[in-house]
C-alpha positions as CSV (number, residue, x, y, z in Angstrom):
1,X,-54.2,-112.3,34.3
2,X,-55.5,-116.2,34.0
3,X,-58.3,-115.3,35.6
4,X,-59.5,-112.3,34.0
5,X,-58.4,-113.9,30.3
6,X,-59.5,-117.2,30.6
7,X,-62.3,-116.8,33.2
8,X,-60.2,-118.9,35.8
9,X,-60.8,-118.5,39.6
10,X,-57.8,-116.8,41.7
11,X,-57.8,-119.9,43.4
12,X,-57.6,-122.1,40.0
13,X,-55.3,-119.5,38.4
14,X,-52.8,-119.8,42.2
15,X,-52.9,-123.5,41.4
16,X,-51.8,-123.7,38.3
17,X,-49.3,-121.1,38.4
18,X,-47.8,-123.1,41.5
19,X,-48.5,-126.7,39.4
20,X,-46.1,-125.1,36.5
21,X,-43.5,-124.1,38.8
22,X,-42.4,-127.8,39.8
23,X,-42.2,-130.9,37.4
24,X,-45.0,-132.8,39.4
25,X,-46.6,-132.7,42.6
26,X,-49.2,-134.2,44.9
27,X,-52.7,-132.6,45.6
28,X,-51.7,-132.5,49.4
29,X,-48.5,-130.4,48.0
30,X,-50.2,-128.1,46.1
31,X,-52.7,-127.3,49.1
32,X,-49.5,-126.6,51.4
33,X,-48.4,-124.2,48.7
34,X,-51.3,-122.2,48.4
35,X,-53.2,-122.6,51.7
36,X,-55.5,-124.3,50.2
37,X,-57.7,-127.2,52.1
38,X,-57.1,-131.2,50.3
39,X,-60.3,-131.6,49.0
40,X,-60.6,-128.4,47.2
41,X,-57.0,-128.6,45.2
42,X,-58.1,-131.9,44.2
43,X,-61.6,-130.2,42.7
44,X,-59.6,-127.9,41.0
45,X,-56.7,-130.1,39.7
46,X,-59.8,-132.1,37.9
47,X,-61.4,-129.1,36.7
48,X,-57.8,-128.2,35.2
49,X,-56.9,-131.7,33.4
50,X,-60.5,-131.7,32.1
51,X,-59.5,-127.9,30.2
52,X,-56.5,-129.6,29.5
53,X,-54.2,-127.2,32.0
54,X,-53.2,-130.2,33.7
55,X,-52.9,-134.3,33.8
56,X,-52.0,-137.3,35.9
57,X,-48.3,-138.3,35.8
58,X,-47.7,-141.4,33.3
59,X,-45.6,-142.6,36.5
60,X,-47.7,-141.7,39.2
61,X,-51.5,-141.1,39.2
62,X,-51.9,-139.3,42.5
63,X,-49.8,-137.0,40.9
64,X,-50.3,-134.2,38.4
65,X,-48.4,-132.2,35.9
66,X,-49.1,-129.1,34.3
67,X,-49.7,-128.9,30.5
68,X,-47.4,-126.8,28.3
69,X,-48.9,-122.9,29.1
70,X,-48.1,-121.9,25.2
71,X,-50.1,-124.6,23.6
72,X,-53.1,-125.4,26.9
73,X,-53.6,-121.5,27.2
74,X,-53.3,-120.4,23.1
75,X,-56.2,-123.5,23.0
76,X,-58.0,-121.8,25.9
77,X,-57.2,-118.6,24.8
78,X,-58.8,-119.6,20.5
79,X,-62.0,-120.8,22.7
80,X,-62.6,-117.6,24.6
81,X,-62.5,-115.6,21.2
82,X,-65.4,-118.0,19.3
83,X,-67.4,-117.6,22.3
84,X,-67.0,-113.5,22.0
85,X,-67.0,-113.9,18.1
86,X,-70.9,-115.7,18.3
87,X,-71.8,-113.1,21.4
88,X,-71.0,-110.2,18.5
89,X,-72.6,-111.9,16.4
90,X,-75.4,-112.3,18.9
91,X,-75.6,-108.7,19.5
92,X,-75.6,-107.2,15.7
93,X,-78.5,-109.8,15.5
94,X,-80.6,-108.4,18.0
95,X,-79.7,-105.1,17.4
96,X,-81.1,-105.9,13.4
97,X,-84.2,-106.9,15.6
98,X,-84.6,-103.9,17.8
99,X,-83.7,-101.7,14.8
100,X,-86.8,-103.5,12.9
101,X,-88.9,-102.8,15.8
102,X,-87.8,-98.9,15.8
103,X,-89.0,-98.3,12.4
104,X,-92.7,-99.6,13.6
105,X,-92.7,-97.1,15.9
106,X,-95.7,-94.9,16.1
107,X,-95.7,-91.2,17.7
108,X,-95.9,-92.2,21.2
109,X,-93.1,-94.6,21.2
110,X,-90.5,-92.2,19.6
111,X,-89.8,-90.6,22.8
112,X,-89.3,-92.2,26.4
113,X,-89.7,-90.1,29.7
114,X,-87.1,-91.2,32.3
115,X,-88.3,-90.6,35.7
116,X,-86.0,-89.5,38.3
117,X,-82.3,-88.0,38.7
118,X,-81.0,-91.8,39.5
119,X,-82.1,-93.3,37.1
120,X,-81.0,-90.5,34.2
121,X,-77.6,-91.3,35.6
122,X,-77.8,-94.9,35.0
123,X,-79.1,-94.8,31.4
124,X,-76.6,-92.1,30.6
125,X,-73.6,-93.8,31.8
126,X,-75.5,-97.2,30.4
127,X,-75.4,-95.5,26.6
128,X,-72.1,-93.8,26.7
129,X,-70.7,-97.2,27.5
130,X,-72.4,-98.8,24.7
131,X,-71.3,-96.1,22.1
132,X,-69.6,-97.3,18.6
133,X,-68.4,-94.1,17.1
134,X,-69.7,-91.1,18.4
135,X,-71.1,-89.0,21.3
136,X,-71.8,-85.7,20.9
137,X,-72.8,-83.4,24.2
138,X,-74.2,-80.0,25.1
139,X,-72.8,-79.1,28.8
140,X,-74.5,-76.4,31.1
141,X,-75.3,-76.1,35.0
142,X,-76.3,-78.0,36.7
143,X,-73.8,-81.2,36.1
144,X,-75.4,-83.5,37.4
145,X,-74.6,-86.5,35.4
146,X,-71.6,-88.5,34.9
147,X,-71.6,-88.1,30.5
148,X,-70.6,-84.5,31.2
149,X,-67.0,-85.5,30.7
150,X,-65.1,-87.8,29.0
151,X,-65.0,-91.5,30.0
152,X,-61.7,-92.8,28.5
153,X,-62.3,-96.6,28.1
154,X,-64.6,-94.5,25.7
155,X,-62.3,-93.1,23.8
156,X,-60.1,-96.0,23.6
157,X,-62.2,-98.3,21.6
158,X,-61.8,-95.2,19.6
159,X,-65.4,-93.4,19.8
160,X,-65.4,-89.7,18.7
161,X,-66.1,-87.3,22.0
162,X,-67.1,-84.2,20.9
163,X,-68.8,-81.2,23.9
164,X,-69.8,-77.6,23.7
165,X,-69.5,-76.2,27.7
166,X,-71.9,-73.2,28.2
167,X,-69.3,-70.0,29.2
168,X,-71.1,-69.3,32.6
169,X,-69.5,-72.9,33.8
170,X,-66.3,-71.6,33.1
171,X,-66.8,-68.5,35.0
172,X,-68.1,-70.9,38.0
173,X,-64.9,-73.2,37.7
174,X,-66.8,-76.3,37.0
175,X,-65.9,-77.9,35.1
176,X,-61.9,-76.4,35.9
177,X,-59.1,-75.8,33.4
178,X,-57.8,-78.9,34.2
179,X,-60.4,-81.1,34.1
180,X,-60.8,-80.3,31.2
181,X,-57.1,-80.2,29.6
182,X,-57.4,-83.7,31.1
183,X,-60.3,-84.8,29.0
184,X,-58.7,-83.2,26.1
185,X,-55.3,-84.7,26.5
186,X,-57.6,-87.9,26.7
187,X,-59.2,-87.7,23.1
188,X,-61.8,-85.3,23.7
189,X,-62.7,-82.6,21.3
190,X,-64.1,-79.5,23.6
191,X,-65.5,-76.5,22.4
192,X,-67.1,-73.1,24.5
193,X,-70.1,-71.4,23.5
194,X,-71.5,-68.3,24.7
195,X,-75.2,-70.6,25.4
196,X,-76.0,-73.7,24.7
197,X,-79.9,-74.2,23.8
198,X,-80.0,-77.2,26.4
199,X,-78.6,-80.2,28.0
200,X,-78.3,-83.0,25.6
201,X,-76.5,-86.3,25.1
202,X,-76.4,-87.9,21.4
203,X,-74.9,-92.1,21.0
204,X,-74.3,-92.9,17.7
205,X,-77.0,-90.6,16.6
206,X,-79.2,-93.0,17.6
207,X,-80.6,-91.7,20.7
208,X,-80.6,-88.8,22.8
209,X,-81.2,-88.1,26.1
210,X,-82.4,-84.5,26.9
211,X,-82.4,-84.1,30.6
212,X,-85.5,-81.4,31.8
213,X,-83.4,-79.4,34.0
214,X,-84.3,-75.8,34.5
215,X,-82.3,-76.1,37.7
216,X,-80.9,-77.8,40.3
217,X,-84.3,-78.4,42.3
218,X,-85.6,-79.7,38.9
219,X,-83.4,-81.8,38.4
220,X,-85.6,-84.7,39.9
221,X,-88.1,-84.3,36.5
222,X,-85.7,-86.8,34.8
223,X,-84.9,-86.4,31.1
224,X,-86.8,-88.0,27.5
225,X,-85.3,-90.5,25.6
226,X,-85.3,-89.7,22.2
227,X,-85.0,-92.9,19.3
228,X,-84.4,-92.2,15.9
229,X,-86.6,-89.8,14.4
230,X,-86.6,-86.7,12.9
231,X,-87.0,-85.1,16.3
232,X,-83.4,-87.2,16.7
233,X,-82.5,-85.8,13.3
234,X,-83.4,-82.3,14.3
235,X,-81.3,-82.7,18.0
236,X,-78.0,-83.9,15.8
237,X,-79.1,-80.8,13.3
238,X,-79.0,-78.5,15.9
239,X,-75.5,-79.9,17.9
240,X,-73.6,-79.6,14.7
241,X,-75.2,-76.0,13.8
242,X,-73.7,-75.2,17.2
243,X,-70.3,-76.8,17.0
244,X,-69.4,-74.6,14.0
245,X,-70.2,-71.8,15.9
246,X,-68.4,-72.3,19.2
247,X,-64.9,-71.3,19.8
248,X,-62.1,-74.4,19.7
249,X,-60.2,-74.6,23.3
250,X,-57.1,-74.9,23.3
251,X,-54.4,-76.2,26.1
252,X,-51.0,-75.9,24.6
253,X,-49.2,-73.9,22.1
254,X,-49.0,-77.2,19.5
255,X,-52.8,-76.9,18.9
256,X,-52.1,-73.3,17.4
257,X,-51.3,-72.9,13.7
258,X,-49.0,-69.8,12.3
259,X,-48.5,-68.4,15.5
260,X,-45.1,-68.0,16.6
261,X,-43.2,-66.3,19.9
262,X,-46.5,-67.8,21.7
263,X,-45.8,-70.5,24.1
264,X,-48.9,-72.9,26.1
265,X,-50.0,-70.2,28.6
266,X,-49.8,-67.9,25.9
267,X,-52.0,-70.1,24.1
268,X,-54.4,-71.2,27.1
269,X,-55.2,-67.4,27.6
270,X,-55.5,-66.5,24.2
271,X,-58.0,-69.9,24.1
272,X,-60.1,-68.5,27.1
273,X,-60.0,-64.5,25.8
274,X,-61.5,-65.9,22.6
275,X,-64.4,-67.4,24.6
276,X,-65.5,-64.3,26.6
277,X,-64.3,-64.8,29.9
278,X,-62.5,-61.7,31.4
279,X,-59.3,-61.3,33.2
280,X,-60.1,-61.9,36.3
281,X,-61.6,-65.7,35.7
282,X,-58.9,-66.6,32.8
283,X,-56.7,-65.7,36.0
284,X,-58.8,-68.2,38.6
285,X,-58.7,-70.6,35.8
286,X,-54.9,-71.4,35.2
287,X,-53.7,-70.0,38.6
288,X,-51.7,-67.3,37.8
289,X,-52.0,-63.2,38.9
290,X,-54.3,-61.3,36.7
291,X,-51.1,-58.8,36.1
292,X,-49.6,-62.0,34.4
293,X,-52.8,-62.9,32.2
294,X,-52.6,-59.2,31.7
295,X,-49.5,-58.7,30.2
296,X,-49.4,-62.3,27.9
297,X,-52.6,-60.9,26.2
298,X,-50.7,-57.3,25.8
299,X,-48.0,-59.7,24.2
300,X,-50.5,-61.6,22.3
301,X,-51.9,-58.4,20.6
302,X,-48.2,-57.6,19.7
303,X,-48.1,-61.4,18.2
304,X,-50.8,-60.1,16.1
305,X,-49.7,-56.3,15.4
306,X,-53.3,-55.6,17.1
307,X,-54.3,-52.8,19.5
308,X,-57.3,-54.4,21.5
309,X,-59.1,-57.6,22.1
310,X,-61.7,-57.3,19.5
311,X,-59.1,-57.1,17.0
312,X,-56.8,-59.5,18.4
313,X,-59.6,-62.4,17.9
314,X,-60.4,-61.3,14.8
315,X,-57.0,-61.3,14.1
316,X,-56.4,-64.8,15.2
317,X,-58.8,-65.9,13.2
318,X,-58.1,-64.3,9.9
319,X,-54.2,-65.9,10.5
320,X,-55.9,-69.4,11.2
321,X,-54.5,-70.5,15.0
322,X,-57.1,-72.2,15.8
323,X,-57.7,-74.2,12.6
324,X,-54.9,-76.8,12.7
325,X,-57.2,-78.4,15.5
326,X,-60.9,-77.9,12.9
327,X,-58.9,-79.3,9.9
328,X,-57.8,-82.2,11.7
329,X,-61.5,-83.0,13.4
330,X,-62.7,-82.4,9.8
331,X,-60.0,-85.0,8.3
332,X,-61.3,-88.1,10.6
């Protein structure tokens, strides 16, 4: 779109769309086209010739042809890119600057308190959009802001995503299973742990935000903002420590290594077995009858020439399923 690319109006971007379209017309023409009053076309044709979209006909000055669009718009197009080129550089300059004024930071300034539930919201969602490589997130009740799941113009500009979901949201069916297949099939790199210590959000590991919810009635005490620190370094510490520990989930059969006869529900109940939820909610979760979740994990422990659960995860791990997904993660 002209006018997203270029920054043209809709009404400049109409014009000149219409102006192409013919070998020359009048102002008065052009404002019949496009429903446009006289006076304003003719602003707009001037604003055009003097960008060099349009000019006056050599045989006719009260009318107006349109440039060529290849060379006008590539010329347009090379001007756009300087101006974002100097705003980057803009940026890495005054983030030098603030970086500078981190290190100076004395004990009190290491740690920001964000009042209010509103407000944790904004500068969550305010972060996350800023993120360069990575963002790395602890997720229990209450959600109650919107980094809790992946954002994928995120994930696009190709930021790593990486969460750890407390069980006992599973078990509540918030987030669902396919929410979060969704975020997955997006880029996002979930895994389940039994706990997690807290609710935390790491950019870049940079800063943190560590929300101080107990519960849902607390949730008005707002979180800290944590700069880089060894408190920071401590928060990453302690995110990795529990990413090796928490069980990989998995949404399709492709993610499983060495397993064969298993096919994605196979694989989506062994995924949620491995991460303590019983029957009953691995049932809720992909909507099917807990006789059917039943008998797939009966076939899963034949898979694995196993007689009970216990043995069937250890069995799973000692034959690697799950570690196509780890060695990849570990390969980026």
């Amino acid at each position: 779109m002209l006018s997203d690319v270029l920054g043209l109006t809709s009404e400049e971007a109409d014009i000149y769309h219409n102006l192409i379209s013919v070998a020359s017309a009048t102002p008065a023409e052009l404002a019949e086209s496009v429903g446009c009053e006289a006076g304003q076309v003719v602003r707009i044709l001037c604003m055009l010739e003097g960008r060099g979209l349009a000019a006056r006909s050599l045989g006719h000055t009260t009318r107006f042809v349109a440039s060529p669009p290849a060379a006008a718009l590539r010329a347009l197009l090379v001007q756009r890119q300087n101006e974002l080129n100097l705003a980057e550089l803009e940026i890495d300059s005054l983030d030098e600057i603030y970086r500078a004024a981190t290190l100076g930071r004395g004990v009190a300034e290491v740690v920001d308190v964000i009042h209010g539930t509103e407000a944790v919201r904004e500068r969550v969602g305010h972060i996350q959009l800023g993120a360069r490589k990575e963002i790395m997130n602890f997720v229990k009740a209450p959600i109650f802001s919107p980094g809790n799941m992946t954002d994928d113009t995120v994930i696009a500009r190709g930021v790593r995503y990486r969460v750890i979901l407390e069980r006992a949201m599973l078990d509540g069916g918030a987030p669902s299973f396919d929410e979060i297949a969704q975020a997955r099939a997006s880029g996002e790199e979930v895994r389940v742990a039994d706990m997690v210590p807290l609710k935390l959000f790491i950019v870049d590991r940079e800063l943190a935000v560590v929300p101080l919810l107990g519960s849902a009635s607390a949730a008005k005490a707002g979180a800290l903002l944590v700069h880089e620190s060894s408190l920071l370094d401590a928060l990453i510490a302690l995110f990795e420590s529990e990413w090796e520990k928490a069980t990989q989930f998995v949404t399709s059969a492709g993610a499983l290594q060495n397993a064969p006869a298993i096919d994605d529900l196979d694989a989506q109940i062994l995924s949620l077995s491995l991460t303590g939820l019983t029957d009953q909610a691995i049932a809720t979760q992909l909507r099917a009858s807990l006789r059917t979740v039943q008998r797939r994990i009966r076939h899963l422990m034949d898979v694995a020439k196993v007689h009970n659960r216990m043995q069937l995860g250890f069995q799973a791990a000692r034959l690697g399923w799950l570690e196509s997904e780890r060695d990849n993660n570990r390969a980026r």
